[in-house]
N, C-alpha and C positions, 0 to 999 in steps of 0.2 A: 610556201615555207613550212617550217615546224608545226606540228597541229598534237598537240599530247592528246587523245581520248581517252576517259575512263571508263568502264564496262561494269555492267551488274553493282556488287556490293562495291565494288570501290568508287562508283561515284561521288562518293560519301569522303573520298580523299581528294576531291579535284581542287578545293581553296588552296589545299598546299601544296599545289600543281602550280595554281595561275599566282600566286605571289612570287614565283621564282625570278634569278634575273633571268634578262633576253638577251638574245645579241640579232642585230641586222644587219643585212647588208641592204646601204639605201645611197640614192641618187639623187643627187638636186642639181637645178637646175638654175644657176645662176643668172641674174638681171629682169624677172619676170615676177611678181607677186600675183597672186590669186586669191579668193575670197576663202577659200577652205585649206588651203596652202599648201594643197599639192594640185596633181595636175586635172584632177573632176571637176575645179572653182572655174570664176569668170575671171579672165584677165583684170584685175585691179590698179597694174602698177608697172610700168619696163623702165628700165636703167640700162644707159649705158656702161661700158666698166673696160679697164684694161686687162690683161691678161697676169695672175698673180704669181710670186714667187714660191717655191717648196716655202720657205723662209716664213713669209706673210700668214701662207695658210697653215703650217702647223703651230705658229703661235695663237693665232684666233681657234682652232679648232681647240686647242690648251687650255684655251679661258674657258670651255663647257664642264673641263672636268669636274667632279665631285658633286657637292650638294648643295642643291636649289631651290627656289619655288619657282617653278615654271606653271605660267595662265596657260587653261586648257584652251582649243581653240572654240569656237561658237559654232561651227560646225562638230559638234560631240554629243557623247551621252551621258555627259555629266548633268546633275540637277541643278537646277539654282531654284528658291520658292516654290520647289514643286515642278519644274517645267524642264523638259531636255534642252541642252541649249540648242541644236537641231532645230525644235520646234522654234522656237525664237529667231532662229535663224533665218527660215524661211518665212517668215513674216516680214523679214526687214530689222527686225528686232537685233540693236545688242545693249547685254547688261555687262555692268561687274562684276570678272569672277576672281575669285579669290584662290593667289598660288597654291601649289599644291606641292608637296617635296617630294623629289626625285634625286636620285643620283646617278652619274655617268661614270662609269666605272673606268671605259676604254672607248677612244675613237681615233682610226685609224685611220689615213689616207689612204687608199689604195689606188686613186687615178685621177687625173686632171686634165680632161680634155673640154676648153673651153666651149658652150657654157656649162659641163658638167662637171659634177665634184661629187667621188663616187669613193664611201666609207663603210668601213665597219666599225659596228655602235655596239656596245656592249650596256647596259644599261637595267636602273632598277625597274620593279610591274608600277606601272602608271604613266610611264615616260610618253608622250607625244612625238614619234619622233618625226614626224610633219612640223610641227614647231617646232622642233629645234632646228629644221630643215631651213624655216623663214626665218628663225633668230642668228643661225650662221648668215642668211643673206643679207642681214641688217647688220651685223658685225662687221663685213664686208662692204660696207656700206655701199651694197649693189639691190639687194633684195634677192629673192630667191624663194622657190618651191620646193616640194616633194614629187622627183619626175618616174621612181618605181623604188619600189618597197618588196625585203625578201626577208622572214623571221628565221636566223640560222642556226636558231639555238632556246632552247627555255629549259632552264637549269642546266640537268645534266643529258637533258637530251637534245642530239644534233639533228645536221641533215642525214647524216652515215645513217642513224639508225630509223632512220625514215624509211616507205613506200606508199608509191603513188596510186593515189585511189586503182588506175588500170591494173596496178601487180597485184592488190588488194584484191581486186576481183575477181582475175585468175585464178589465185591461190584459195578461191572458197570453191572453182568448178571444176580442180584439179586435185589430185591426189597425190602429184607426186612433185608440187610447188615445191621450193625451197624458200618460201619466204615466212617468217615467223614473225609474224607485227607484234607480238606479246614481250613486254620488257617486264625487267623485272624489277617490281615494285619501290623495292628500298634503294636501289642504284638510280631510278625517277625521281623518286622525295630528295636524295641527298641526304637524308637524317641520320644521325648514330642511331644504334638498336640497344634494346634493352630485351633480356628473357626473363620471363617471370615464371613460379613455380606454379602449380595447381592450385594449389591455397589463395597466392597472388593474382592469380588470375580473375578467380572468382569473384575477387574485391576489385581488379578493375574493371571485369565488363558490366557490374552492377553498379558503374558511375562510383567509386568511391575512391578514394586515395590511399596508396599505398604506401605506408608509414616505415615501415620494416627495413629501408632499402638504406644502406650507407651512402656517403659522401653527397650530400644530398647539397651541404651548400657549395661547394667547387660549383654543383652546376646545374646551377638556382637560372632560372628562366629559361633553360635550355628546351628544346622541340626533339622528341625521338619517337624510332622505329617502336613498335613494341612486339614481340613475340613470344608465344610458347616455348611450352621446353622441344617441342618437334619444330622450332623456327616456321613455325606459321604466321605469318602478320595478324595482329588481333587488332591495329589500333593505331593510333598515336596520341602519346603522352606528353605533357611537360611538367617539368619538376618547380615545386611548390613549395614554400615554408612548410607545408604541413606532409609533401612529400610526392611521389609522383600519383598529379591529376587526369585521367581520361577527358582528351578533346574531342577524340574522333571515335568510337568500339564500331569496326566493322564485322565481330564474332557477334553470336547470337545473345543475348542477355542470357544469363542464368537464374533460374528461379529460383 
């Protein structure tokens, strides 16, 4: 699936890379539960179940939409006291974790060939979508896994503008590739842009806030592009009671 990589100085932008939504396209496998709730666990649990209507499953799949606290699963890398749940896991160990908020933006049927139930999940960064694979099975009051998982999407980047490690490798022992794996930076973030002057500048990459800038409260907590007057990305900024604050300066400080 989707894999965004950031390179050199922009590493330093991947946080507001990996908070974007996702979208998937995932498979579950209805009547079967497993310890880690997709199809890597031990068989835990079969049900039998009959075969459901368009009708049944888009009103249960209905009920996922919007915003939750969904429990991570105990196979994760969440902490709890310090410990991955993973590690607790494999011990035999489980503790309580405490939900975490997610929201399900879009989930889509796209096929129903019994035991499979095969969607597209649009979804906020944190979402489990193995739980919510076993929480439809339980909705169903069948049980159910995670039988394959494909990421189609993180923000604004798809599958289209993907390529696969093999064309990726070509194109570094070829000269005359057609393939460009470089995107462009602020079409990735999704952010609005802001251009600042040379004056302006100075004051953002030295970590300071720039005061001077109108409309400041219209759009008070806002996340943006930032660039130069030659539409260079210097940065990203968000706008502050006291005016727009540097999160991120990937230009060099100035002295």
């Amino acid at each position: 699936g989707v894999l965004v990589l950031c390179l050199g100085k922009f590493t330093r932008l991947s946080q507001f890379v990996t908070v974007s939504d996702k979208k998937y396209r995932a498979q579950i496998t209805l009547g079967i539960d497993t310890d880690t709730q997709d199809s890597e666990g031990q068989v835990i649990a079969e049900s039998e179940f009959g075969t459901f209507s368009q009708v049944q499953l888009g009103e249960v799949l209905a009920s996922f939409l919007g915003k939750s606290d969904q429990i991570p699963p105990m196979h994760s890398a969440v902490r709890i006291g310090g410990k991955r749940l993973y590690e607790l896991a494999r011990k035999g160990q489980e503790v309580e974790r405490p939900g975490r908020a997610i929201e399900i933006f879009g989930i889509d049927l796209i096929d129903y060939q019994k035991p499979h139930l095969t969607l597209d999940v649009w979804c906020s960064k944190g979402t489990y979508i193995r739980t919510l694979a076993s929480d439809i099975g339980k909705a169903l009051d069948c049980g159910g896994h995670l039988s394959s998982l494909a990421r189609t999407a993180v923000g604004n980047v798809s599958l289209s503008d993907c390529y696969s490690l093999e064309e990726l490798a070509n194109s570094l022992s070829s000269q005359e590739s057609n393939v460009a794996p470089f995107l462009d930076v602020e079409n990735v973030l999704g952010l609005p842009r802001v251009s600042l002057s040379k004056t302006q500048l100075h004051t953002f990459v030295n970590g300071n806030a720039i005061t001077e800038l109108d409309n400041v409260g219209d759009r008070l907590g806002q996340t943006l592009c930032v660039f130069d007057c030659d539409s260079h990305l210097i940065g990203i900024g968000r706008w502050q009671p006291e005016g727009l604050r540097p999160m991120r300066v990937i230009a060099q400080r100035e002295g």
